[in-house]
N, C-alpha and C positions, 0 to 999 in steps of 0.2 A: 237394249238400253231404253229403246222408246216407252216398255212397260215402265219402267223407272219415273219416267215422265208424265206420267197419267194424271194424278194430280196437280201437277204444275201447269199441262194441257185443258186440267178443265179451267182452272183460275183464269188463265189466261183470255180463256171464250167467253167466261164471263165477265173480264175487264173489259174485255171488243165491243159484246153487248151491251154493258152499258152506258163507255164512250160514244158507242153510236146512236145510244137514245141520248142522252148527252147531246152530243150535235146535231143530232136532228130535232132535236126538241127547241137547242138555242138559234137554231138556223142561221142566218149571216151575221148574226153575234157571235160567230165563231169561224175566224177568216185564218186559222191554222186551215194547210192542205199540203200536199205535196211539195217539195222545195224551199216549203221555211224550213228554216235549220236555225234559228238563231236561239235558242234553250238548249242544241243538242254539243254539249260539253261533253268531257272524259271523266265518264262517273265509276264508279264500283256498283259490280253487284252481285247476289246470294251465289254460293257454286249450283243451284238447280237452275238459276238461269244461263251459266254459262255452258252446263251440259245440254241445255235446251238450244244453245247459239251452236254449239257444236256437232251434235246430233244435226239442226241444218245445215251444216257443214261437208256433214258426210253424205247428205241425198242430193247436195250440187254435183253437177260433172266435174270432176277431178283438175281438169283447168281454171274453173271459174271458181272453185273453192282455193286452190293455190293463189290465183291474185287476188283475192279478197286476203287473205294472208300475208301477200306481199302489202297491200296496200296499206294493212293495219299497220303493219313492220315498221313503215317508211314515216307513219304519220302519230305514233305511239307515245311520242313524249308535246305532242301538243295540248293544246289545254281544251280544244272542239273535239270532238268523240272520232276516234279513228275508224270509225265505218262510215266517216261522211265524206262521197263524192258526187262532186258537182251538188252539192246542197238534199243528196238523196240517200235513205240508208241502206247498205250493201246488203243487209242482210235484216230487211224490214219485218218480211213474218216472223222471225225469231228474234222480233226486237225485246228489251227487258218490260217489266212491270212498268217502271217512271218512266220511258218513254210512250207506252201508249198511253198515257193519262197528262204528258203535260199538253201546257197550253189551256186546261181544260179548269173550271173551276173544282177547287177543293180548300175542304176544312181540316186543320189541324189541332193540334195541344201545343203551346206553347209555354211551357212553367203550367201556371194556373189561369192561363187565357185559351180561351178558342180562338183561334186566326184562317183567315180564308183570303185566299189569293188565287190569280188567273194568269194568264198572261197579260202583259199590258195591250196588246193588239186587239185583244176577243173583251168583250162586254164592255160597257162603260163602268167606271169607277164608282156609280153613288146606285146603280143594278140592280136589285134585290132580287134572287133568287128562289126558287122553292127547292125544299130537300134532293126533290128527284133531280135536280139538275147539278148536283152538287157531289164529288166524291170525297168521302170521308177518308181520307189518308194513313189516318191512324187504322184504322178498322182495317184497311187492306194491309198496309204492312201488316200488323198481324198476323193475318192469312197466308201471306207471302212468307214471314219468318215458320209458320208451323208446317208447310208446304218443304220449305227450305230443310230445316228439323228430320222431316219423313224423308224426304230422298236421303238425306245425310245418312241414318241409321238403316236404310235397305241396301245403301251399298257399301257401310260401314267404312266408309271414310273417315277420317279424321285432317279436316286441315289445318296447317295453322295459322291460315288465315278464316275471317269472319266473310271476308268481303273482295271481289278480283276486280282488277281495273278489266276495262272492256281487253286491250293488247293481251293479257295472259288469259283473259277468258276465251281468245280469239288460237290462239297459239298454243296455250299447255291444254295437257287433258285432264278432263272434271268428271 
């Protein structure tokens, strides 16, 4: 399976690399770190990343992959992302795409506007940025959806869904 994952595996290294030029570039304008949890809701996301949550699933020891399981179970219809305890994610290295990028600043499309947002905690509000500090949202989903695209047709799936909440990406197989 992890062949399967190779392009989702590089994207991924390069979303790391460049949140962490990212934050180290905006240094304590950027007070996300371990234990905020407060942007981490119950999202959806592509099935290459739920194959990617799953796939770490299977190199946990069989106990500690079984309660992260239970714990998603228990916690699955909340509205905070079910792999958060005690404010930390259960299964961090195989976190999705918008979690290793929030908090962080980025630009989007909106209709016929650019818009850019951050967290309210990291930069000040009137900030002005340069390019390099900034992720283009649009341009990665992109990447994300043709990533998405490619695993779909190697392993010749067909789902009918577009999108899995975290709970079925944690529980059913992708």
């Amino acid at each position: 399976m992890s062949h399967l994952l190779k392009n989702y595996q590089q994207l991924t290294t390069r979303v790391d690399s460049l949140c962490s030029v990212i934050t180290v570039s905006l240094g304590e304008r950027i007070t996300c770190s371990a234990g905020c949890s407060s942007c981490c809701t119950s999202i959806t996301i592509f099935p290459v990343e739920a194959a990617a949550m799953q796939e770490n699933l299977r190199n946990l020891p069989f106990e500690k992959a079984e309660e992260i399981r239970r714990h998603v179970l228990e916690h699955a219809d909340n509205e905070r992302c079910p792999l958060l305890s005690h404010n930390l994610c259960l299964l961090y290295d195989a976190r999705p795409i918008i979690c290793r990028t929030h908090g962080l600043p980025i630009i989007y499309d909106a209709g016929d506007q650019r818009k850019s947002d951050c967290c309210p905690l990291n930069l000040s509000e009137s900030e002005q940025l340069s390019g390099k500090n900034v992720i283009d949202l649009d341009k990665l989903n992109t990447l994300l959806v043709a990533v998405n695209s490619i695993y779909l047709s190697q392993t010749g799936k067909e789902l009918p869904e577009l999108r899995i909440n975290i709970a079925d990406a944690i529980c059913r197989e992708y």
